[in-house]
PLY file of the C-alpha trace (Angstrom):
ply
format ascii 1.0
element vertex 120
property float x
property float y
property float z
element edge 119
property int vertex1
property int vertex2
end_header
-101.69 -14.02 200.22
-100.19 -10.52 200.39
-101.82 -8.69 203.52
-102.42 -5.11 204.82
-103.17 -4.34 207.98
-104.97 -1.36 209.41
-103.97 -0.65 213.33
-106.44 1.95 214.42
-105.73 3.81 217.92
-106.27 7.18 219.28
-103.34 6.63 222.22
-99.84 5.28 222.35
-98.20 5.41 225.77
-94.64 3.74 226.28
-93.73 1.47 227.21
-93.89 0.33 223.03
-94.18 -3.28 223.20
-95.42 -4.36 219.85
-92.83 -7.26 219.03
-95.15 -10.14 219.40
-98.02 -8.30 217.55
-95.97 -7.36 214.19
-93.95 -10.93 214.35
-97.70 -12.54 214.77
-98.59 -10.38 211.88
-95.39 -10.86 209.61
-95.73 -14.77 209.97
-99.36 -14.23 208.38
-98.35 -12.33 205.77
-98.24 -8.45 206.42
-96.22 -6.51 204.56
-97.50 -3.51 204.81
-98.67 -1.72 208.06
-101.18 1.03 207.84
-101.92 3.21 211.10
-105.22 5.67 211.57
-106.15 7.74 214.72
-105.43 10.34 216.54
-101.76 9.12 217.04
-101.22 7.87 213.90
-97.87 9.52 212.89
-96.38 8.21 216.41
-97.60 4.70 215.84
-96.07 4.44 212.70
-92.71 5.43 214.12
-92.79 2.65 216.64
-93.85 0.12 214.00
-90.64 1.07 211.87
-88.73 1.00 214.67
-89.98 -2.24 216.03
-89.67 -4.02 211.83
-85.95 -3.16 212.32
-85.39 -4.13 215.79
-86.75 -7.38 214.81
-84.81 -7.78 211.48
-81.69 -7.16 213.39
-82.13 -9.88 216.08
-83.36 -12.08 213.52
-80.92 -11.57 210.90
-83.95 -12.91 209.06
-84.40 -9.71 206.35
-87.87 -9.14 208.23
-89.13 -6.19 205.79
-92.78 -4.40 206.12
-94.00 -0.93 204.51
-95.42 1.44 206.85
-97.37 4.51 206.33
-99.85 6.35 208.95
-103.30 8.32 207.87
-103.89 10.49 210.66
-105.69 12.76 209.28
-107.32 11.57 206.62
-111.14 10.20 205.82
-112.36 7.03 206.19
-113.00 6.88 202.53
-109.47 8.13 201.35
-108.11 5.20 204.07
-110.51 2.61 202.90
-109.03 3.24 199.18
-105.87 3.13 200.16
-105.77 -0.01 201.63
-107.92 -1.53 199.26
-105.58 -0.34 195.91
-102.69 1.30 196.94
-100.89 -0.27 200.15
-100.40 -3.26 197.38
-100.70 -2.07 194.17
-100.01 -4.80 191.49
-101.91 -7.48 193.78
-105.54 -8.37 192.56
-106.62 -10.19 195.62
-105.00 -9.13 199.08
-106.21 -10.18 202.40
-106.84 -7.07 205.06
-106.42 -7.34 208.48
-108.40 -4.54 211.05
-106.64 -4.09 214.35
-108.54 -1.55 216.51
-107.69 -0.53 219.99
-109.87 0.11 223.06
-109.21 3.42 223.14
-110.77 4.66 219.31
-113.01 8.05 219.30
-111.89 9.76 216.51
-112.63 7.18 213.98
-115.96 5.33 212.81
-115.13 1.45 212.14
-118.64 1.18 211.18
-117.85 4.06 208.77
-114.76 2.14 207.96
-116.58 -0.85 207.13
-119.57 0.70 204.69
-116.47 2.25 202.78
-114.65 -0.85 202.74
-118.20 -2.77 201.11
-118.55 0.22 198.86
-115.56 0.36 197.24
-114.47 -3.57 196.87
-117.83 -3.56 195.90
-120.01 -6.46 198.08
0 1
1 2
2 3
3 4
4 5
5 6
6 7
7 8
8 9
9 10
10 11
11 12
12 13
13 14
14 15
15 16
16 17
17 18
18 19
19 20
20 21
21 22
22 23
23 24
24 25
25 26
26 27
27 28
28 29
29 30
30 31
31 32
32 33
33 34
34 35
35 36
36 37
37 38
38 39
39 40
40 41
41 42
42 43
43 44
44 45
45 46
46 47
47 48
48 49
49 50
50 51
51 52
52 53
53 54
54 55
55 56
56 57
57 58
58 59
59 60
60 61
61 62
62 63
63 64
64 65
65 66
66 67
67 68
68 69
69 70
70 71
71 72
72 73
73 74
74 75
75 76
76 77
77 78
78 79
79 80
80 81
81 82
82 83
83 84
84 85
85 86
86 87
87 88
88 89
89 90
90 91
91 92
92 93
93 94
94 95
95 96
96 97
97 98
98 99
99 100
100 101
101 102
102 103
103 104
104 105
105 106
106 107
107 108
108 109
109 110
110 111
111 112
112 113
113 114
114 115
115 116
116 117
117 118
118 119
């Protein structure tokens, strides 16, 4: 089933060691990677980076879409991953990754919009 997933963090220090986490992702079926928080931009970066590094040593065309919402609402992120991250897909399966470190944004907020808008 085609998947988004939503990594939510406020922080990203290096070392950036996110190989196991997007090949444990890719194998379920992300192809598209959404990022929110305070460091969204950043995050997103090291996720493209870390999709090519990957698809290099693999030789294996590993491909995922990226896109960061750093400043945007919880409703506007909601929608987006909900109708636009995969646009001609009826059903899609979304995946919530949320780091310890999360002030600036409201998963419980996340969550009502989430209900509201898939409506149940």
């Amino acid at each position: 089933m085609p998947t988004v997933c939503l990594l939510v963090s406020d922080r990203i220090d290096p070392p950036y060691a996110y190989e196991e986490l997007v090949t444990d992702l890719v194998s379920v079926g992300c192809s598209f990677f959404m990022t929110w928080g305070a460091t969204a931009s950043k995050f997103e970066d090291v996720l493209d980076e870390t999709i090519v590094m990957l698809s290099i040593e693999r030789d294996d065309g590993t491909f995922a879409v990226t896109t960061a919402h750093q400043d945007e609402s919880t409703e506007d992120v909601a929608f987006f991953m909900l109708h636009t991250a995969i646009p001609d897909e009826r059903r899609i399966r979304c995946c919530v990754g949320v780091a310890d470190n999360v002030a600036s944004v409201s998963m419980e907020d996340l969550r009502n919009e989430i209900q509201k808008i898939a409506g149940n």
